[in-house]
Residue frames relative to the residue before (quaternion, step in Angstrom):
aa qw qx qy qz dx dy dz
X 1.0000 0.0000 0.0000 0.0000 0.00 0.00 0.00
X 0.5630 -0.4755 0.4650 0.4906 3.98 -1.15 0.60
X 0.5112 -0.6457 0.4600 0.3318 2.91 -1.26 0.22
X 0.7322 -0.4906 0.1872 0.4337 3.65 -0.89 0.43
X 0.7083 0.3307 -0.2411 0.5752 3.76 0.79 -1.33
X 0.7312 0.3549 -0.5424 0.2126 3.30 0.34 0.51
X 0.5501 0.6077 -0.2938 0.4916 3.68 1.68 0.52
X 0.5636 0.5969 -0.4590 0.3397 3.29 1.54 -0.34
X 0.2041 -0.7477 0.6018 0.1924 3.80 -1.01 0.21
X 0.1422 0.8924 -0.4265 0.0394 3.33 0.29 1.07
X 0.0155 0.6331 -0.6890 0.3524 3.25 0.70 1.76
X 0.3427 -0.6861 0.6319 0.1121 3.10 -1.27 1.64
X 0.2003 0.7265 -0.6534 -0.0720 3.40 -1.07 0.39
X 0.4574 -0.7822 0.2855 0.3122 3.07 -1.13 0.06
X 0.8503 -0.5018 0.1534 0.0406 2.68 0.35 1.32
X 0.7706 -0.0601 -0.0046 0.6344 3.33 1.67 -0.98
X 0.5726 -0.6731 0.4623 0.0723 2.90 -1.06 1.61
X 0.8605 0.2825 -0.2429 0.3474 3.55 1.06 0.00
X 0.4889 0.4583 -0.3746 0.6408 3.40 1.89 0.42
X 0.6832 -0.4692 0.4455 0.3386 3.97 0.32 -0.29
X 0.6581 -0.6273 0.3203 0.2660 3.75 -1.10 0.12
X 0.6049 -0.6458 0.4464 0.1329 3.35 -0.83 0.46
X 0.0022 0.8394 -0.4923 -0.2302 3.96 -0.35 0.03
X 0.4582 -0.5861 0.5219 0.4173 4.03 -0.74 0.16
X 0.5982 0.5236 -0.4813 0.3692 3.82 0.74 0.25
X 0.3438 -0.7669 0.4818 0.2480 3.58 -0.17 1.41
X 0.6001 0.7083 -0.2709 0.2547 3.41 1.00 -0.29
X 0.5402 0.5579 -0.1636 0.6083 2.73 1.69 -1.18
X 0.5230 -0.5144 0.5744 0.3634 4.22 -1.19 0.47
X 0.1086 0.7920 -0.5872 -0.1268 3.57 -1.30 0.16
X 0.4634 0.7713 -0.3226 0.2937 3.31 1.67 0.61
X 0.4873 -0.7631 0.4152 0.0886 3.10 -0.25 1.96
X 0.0239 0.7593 -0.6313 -0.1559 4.53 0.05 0.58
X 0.3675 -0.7918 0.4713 0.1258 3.01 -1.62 0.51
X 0.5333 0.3293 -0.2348 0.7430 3.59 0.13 -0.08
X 0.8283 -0.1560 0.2269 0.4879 3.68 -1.97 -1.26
X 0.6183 -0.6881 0.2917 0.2431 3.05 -1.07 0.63
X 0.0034 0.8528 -0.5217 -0.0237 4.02 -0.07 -0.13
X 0.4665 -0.6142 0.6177 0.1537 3.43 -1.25 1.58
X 0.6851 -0.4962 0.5326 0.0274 2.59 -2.11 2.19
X 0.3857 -0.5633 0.5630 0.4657 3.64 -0.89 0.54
X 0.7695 -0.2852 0.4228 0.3844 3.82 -1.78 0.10
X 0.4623 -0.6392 0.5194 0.3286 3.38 -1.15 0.75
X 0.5889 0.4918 -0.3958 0.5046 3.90 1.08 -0.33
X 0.3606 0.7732 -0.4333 0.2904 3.48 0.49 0.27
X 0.1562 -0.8171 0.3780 0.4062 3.86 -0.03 0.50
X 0.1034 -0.7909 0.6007 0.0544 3.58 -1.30 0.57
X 0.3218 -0.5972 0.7219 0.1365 3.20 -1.54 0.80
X 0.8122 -0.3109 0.4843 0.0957 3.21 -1.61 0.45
X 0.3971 0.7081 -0.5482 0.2010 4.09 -0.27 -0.01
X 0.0686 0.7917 -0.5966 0.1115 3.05 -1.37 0.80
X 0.3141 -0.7706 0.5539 -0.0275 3.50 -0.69 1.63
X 0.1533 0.8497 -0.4949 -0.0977 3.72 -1.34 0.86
X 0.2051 -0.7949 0.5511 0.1499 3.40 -0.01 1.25
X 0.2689 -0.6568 0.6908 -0.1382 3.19 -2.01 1.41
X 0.0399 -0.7094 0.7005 0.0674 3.26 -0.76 0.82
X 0.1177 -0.8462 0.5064 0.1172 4.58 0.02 0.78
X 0.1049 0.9042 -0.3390 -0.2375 3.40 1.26 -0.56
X 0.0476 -0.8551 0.4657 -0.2229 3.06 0.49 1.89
X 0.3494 0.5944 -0.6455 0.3285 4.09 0.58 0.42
X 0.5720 -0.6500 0.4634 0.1888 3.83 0.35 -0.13
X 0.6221 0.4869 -0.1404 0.5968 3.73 1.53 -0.65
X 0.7190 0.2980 -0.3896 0.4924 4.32 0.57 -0.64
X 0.7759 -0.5484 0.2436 0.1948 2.53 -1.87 0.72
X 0.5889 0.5149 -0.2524 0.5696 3.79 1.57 -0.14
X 0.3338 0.7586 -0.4013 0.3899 3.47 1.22 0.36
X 0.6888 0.3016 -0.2946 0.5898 4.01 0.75 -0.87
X 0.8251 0.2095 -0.4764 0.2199 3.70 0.19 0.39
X 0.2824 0.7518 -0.5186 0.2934 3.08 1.25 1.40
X 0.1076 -0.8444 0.4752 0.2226 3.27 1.79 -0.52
X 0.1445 -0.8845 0.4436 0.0005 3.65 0.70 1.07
X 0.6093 -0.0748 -0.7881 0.0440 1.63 -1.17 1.92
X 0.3271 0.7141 -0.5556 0.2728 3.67 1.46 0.27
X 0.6691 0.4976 -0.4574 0.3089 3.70 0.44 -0.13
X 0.6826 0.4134 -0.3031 0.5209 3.50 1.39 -0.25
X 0.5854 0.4747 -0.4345 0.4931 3.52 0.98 0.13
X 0.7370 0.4212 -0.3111 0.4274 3.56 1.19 -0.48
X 0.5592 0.5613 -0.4025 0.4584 3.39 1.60 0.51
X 0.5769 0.5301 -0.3760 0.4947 3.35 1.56 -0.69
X 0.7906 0.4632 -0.2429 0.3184 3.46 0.71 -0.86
X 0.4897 0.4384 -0.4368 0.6142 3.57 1.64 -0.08
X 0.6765 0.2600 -0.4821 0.4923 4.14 0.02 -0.45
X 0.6201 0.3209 -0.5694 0.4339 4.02 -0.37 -0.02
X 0.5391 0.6127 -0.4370 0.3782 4.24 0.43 -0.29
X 0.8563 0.4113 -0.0381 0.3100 2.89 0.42 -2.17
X 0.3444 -0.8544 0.3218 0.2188 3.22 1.73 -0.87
X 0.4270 0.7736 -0.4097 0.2268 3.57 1.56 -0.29
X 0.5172 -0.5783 0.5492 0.3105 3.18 -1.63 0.85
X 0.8378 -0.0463 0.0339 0.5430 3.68 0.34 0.17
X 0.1726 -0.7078 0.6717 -0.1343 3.41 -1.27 1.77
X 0.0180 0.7709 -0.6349 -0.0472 3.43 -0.68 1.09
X 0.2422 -0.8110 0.5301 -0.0503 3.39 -1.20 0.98
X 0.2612 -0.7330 0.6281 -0.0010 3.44 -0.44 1.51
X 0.7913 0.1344 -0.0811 0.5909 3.89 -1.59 0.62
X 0.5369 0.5823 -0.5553 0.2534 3.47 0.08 1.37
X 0.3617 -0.7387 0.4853 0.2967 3.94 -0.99 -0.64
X 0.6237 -0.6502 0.2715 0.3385 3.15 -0.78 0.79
X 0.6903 0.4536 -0.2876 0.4848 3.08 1.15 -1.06
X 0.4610 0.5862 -0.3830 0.5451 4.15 1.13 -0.10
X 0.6457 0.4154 -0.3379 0.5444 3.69 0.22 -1.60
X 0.5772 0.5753 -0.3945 0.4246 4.56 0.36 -1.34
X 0.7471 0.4445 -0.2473 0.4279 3.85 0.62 -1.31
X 0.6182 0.5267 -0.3457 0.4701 3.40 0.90 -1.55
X 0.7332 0.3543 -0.3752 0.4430 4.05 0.15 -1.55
X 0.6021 0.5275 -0.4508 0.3950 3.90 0.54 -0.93
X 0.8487 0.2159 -0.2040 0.4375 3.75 0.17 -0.65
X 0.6500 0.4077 -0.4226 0.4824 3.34 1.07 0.70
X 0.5635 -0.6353 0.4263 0.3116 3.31 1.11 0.02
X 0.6721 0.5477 -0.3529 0.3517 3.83 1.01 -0.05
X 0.2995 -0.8477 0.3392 0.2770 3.52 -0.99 0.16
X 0.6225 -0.7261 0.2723 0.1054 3.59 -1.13 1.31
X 0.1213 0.7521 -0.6421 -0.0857 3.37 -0.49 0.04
X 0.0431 0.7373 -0.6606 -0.1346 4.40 -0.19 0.25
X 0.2341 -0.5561 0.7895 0.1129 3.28 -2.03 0.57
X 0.4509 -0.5266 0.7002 0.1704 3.74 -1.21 1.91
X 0.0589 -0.7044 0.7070 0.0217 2.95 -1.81 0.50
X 0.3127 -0.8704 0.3353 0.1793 3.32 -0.08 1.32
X 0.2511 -0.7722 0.5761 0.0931 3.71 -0.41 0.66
X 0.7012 -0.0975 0.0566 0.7040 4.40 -0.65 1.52
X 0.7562 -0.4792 0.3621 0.2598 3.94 0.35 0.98
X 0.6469 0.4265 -0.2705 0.5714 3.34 1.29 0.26
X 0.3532 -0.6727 0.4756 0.4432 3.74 -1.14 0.35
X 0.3844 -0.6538 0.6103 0.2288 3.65 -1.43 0.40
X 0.6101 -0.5446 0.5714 0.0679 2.62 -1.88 2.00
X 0.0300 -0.6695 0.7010 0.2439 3.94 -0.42 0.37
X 0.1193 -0.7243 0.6789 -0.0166 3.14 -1.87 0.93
X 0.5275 0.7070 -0.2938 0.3680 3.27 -1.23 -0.04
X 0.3121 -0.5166 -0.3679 0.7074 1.96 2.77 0.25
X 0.4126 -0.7981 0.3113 0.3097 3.14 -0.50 1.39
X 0.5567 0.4746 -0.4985 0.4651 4.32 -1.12 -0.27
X 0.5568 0.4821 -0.5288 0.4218 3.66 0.57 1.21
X 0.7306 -0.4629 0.3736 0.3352 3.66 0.65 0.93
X 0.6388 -0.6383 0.3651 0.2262 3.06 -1.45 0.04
X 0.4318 -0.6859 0.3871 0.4396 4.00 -0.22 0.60
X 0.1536 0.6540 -0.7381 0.0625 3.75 -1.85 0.47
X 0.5627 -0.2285 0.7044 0.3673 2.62 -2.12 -1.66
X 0.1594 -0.7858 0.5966 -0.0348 2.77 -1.75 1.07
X 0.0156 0.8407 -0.5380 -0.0594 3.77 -0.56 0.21
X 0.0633 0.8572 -0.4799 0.1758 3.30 -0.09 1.24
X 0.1877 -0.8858 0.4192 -0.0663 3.35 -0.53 1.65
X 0.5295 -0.6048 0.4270 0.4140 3.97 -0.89 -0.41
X 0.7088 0.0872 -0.0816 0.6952 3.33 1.62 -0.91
X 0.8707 -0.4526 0.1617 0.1041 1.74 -2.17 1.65
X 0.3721 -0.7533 0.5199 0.1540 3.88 -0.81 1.08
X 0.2881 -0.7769 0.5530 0.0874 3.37 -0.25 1.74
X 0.7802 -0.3059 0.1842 0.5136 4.03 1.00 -0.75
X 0.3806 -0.7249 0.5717 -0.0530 3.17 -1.33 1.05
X 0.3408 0.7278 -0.5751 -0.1533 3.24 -1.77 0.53
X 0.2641 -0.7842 0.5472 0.1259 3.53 -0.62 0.31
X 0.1439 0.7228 -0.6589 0.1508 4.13 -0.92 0.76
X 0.4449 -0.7051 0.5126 0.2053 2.91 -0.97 1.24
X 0.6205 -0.5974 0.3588 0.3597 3.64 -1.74 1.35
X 0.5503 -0.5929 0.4520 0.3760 3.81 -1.49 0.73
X 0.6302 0.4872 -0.3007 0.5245 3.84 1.42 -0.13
X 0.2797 0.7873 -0.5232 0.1677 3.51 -0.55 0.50
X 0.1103 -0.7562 0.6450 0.0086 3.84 -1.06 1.45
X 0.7016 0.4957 -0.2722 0.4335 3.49 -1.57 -0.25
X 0.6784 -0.5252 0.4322 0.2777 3.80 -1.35 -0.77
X 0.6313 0.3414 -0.2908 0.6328 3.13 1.28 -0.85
X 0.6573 -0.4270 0.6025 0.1502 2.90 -2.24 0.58
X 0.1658 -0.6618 0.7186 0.1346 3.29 -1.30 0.64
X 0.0466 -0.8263 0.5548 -0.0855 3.41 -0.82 0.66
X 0.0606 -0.6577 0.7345 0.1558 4.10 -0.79 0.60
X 0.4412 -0.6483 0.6199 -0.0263 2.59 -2.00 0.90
X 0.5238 0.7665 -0.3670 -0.0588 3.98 0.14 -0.33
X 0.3415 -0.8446 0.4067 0.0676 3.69 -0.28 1.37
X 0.1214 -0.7422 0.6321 0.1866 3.81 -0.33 0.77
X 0.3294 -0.6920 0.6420 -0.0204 2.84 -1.88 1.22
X 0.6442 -0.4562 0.4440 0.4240 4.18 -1.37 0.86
X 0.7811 0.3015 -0.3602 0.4114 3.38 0.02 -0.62
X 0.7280 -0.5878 0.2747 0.2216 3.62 0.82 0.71
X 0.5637 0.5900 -0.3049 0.4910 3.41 1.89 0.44
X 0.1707 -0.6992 0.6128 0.3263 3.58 -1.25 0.51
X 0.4135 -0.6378 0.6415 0.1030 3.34 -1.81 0.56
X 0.0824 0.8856 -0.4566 -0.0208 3.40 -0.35 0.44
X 0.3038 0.8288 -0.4683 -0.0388 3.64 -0.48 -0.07
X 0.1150 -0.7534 0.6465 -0.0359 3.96 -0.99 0.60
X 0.3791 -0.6395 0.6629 0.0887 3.43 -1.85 1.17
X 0.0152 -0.7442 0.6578 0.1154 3.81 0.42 0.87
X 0.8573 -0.3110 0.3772 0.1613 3.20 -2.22 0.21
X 0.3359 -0.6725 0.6138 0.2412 3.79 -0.26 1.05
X 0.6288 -0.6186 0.4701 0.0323 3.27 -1.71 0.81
X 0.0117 -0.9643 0.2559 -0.0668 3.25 1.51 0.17
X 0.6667 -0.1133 0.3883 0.6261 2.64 0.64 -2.62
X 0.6500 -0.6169 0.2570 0.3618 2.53 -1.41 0.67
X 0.5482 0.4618 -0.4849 0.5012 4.39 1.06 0.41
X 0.7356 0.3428 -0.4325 0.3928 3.57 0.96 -0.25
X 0.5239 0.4454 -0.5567 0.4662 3.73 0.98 0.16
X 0.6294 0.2956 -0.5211 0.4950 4.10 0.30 -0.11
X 0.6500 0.3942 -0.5233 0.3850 3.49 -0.20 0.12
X 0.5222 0.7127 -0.2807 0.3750 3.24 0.80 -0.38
X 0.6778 0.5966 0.0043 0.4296 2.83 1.04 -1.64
X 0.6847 0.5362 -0.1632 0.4659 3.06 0.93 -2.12
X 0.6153 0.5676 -0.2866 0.4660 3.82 1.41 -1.53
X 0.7753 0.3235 -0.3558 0.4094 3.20 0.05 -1.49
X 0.5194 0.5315 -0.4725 0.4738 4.55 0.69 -0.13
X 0.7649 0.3310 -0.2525 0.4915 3.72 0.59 -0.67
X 0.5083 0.4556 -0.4075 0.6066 3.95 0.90 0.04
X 0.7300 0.2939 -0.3982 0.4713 3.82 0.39 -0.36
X 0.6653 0.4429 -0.4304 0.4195 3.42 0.76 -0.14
X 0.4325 0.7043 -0.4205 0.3743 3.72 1.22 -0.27
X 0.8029 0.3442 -0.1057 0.4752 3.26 0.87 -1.79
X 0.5836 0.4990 -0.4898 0.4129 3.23 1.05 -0.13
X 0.4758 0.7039 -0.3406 0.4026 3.61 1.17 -0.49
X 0.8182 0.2190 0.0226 0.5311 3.17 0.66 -1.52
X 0.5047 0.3379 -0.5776 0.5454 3.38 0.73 0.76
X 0.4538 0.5668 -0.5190 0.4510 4.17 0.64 0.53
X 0.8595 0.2832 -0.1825 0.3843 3.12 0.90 -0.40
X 0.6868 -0.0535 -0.1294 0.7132 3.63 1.45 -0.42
X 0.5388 -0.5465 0.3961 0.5041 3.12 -1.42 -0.31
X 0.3311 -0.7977 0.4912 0.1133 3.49 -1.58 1.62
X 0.0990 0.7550 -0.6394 -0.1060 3.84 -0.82 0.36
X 0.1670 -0.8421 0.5072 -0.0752 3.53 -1.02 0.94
X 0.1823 0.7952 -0.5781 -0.0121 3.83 -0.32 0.59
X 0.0261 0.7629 -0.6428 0.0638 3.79 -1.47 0.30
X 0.6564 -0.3641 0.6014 0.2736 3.22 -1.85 0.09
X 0.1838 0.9018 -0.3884 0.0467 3.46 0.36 0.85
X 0.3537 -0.8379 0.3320 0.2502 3.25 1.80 0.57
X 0.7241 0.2079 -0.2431 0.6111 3.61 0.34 0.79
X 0.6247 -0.5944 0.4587 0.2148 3.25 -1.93 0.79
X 0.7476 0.4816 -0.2868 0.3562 3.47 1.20 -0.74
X 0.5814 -0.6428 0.3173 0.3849 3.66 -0.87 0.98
X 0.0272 0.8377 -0.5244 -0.1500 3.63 -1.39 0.27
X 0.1160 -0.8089 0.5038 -0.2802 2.70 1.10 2.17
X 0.2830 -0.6863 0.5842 0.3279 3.31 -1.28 -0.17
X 0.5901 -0.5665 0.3392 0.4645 3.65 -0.59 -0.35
X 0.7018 0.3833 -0.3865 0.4597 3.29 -0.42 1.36
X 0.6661 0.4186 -0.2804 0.5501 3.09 1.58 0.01
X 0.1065 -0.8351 0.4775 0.2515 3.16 -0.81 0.53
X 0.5263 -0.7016 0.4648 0.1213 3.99 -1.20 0.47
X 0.2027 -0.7431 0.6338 -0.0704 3.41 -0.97 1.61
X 0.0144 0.8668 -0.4887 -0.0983 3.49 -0.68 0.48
X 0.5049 -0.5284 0.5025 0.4619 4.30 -0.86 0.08
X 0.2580 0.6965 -0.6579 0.1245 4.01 0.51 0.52
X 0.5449 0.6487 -0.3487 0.4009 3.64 0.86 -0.45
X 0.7234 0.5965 -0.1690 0.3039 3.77 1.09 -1.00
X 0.5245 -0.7541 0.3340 0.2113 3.58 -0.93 0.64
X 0.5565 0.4928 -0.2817 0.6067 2.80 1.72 0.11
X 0.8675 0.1019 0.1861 0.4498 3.76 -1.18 -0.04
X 0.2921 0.8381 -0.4588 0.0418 3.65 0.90 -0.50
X 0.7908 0.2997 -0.3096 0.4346 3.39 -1.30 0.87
X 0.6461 0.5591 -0.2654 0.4467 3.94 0.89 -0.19
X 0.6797 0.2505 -0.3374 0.6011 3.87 1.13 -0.14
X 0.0362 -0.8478 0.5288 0.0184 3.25 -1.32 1.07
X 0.2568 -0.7702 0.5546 0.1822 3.45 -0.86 0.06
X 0.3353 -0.7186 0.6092 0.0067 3.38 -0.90 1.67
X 0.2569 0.7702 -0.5835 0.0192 4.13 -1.40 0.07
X 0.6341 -0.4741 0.4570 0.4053 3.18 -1.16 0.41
X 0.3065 -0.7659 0.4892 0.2831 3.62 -1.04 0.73
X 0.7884 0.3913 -0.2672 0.3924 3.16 1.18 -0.60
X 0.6022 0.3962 -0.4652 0.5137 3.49 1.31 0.54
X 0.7699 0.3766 -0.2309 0.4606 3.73 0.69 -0.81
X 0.1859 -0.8565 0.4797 -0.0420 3.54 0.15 1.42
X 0.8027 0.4545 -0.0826 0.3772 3.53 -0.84 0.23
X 0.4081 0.7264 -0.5334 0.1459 3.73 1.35 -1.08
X 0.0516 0.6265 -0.7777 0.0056 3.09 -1.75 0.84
X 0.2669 -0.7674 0.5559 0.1758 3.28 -1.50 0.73
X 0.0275 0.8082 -0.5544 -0.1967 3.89 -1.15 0.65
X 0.2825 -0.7680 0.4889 0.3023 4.00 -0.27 0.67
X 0.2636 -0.7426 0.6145 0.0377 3.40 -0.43 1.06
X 0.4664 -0.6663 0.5452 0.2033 4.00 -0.43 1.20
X 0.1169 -0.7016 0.6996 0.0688 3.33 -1.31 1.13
X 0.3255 -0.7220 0.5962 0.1314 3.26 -1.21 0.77
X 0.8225 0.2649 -0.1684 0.4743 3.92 0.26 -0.58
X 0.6302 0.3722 -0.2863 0.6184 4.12 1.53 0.19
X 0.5712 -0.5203 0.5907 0.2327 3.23 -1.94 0.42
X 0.6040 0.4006 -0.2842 0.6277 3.82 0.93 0.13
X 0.3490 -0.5296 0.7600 0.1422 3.57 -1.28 1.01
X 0.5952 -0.6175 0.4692 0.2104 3.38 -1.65 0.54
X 0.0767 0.8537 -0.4872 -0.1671 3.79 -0.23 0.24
X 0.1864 -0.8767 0.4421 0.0350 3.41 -0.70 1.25
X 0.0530 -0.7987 0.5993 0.0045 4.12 0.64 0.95
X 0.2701 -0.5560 0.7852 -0.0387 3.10 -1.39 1.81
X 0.1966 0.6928 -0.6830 0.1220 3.40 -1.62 0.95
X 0.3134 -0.7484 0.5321 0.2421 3.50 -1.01 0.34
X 0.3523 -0.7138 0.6040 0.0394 3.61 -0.72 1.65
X 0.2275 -0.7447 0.5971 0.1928 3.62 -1.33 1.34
X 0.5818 -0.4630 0.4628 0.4826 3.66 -0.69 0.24
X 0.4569 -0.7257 0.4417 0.2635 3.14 -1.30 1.01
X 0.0553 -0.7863 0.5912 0.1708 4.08 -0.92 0.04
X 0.4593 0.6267 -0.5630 0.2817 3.53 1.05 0.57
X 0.5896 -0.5923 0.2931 0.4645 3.66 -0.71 0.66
């Protein structure tokens, strides 16, 4: 296979088609607010670096995007875009446990997965099978201090919906969910119903640390809360406009978005570079 950096396209754009455009001048703000606006900490603020990649592998072995994962090139091409890209934290929709176990072991990151139950039951991935059980994943650089995950109070179809969000030592949540496809008209209200209760999640937990969050969010419209602002994969060649990324505005400064090409999944890769102030909440 090419090698990775030579397939990435890393024309920044921004990413969402409904807040406006991004610029490649880190200098310049590119944080996108949802709901009412709210003022960016000071450019003199100190920041570190941070950087978030969301992955959709569909790897349960049963959907319909499953033979051009050519299993196992889709998990070698996940190990080999997060040792490239380098991100403090990669969240991963339509994965297995025993896949998410291989990826963090040979990348060195740590794991936290949320089962998603399929007719009320958890799902064997197959296709080959001894790969654990399908979910979400949230996988980070530092160490996971705690975690929880509960499926949404809306919910159509067979599969579970389910949020994931994993605190990390340095004092961040991670978050990331596969809301409900748009089908019909019970899976657009479930849809709906999810993406209102995922913004209250993060609005929750950005009260307490700073929160960033991406996913497979099946629709174009943002489920941010207010104060956060929203980056999407509208740029991508795959699926485009349906995986987003959510962050505190006033700790995650700067968001930019690059879609890194996927070769074995129905989801291009979406990697959001931002710069993360130290936290001072108690």
């Amino acid at each position: 296979m090419e090698p990775f950096h030579h397939r990435i396209a890393l024309a920044l754009v921004a990413g969402c088609a409904l807040f406006g455009a991004c610029t490649e001048d880190e200098s310049e703000p590119t944080a996108i607010s949802a709901g009412t606006p709210v003022a960016s900490a000071p450019a003199t603020s100190p920041s570190a670096p941070y950087s978030l990649l969301q992955m959709n592998l569909c790897l349960s072995g049963v959907a319909g995007c499953f033979d051009d994962t050519q299993y196992p090139k889709i998990v070698d091409e996940a190990i080999d875009v997060i040792r490239s890209s380098d991100p403090n934290a990669v969240t991963v929709n339509e994965a297995c446990s025993g896949d998410i176990a291989r990826i963090a072991d040979e990348t060195g990151y740590h794991m936290r997965f949320a089962t998603v139950l399929i007719r009320g039951e958890p799902f064997p991935c197959v296709d080959p099978g001894e790969r654990g059980v399908f979910g979400n994943a949230v996988l980070t650089k530092e160490a996971i201090t705690g975690a929880a995950d509960q499926a949404f109070s809306a919910q159509a179809g067979t599969e579970e919906r389910r949020w994931i969000c994993a605190e990390t030592a340095r004092k961040v949540n991670v978050c990331t969910t596969h809301l409900s496809t748009r089908g019909s008209d019970a899976a657009r209200a479930a849809n709906d119903a999810q993406c209102v209760e995922f913004a209250a999640i993060q609005a929750a937990r950005n009260e307490q640390w700073p929160t960033i969050a991406a996913g497979d969010i099946n629709r174009t419209e943002s489920c941010a809360p207010t104060g956060m602002w929203t980056l999407t994969d509208a740029a991508a060649g795959q699926l485009a406009g349906i995986q987003h990324s959510y962050g505190s505005a006033e700790d995650f400064l700067h968001p930019q978005v690059a879609i890194l090409p996927a070769t074995f999944t129905d989801h291009d890769f979406m990697l959001v570079k931002t710069r993360l102030v130290p936290p001072v909440r108690p």
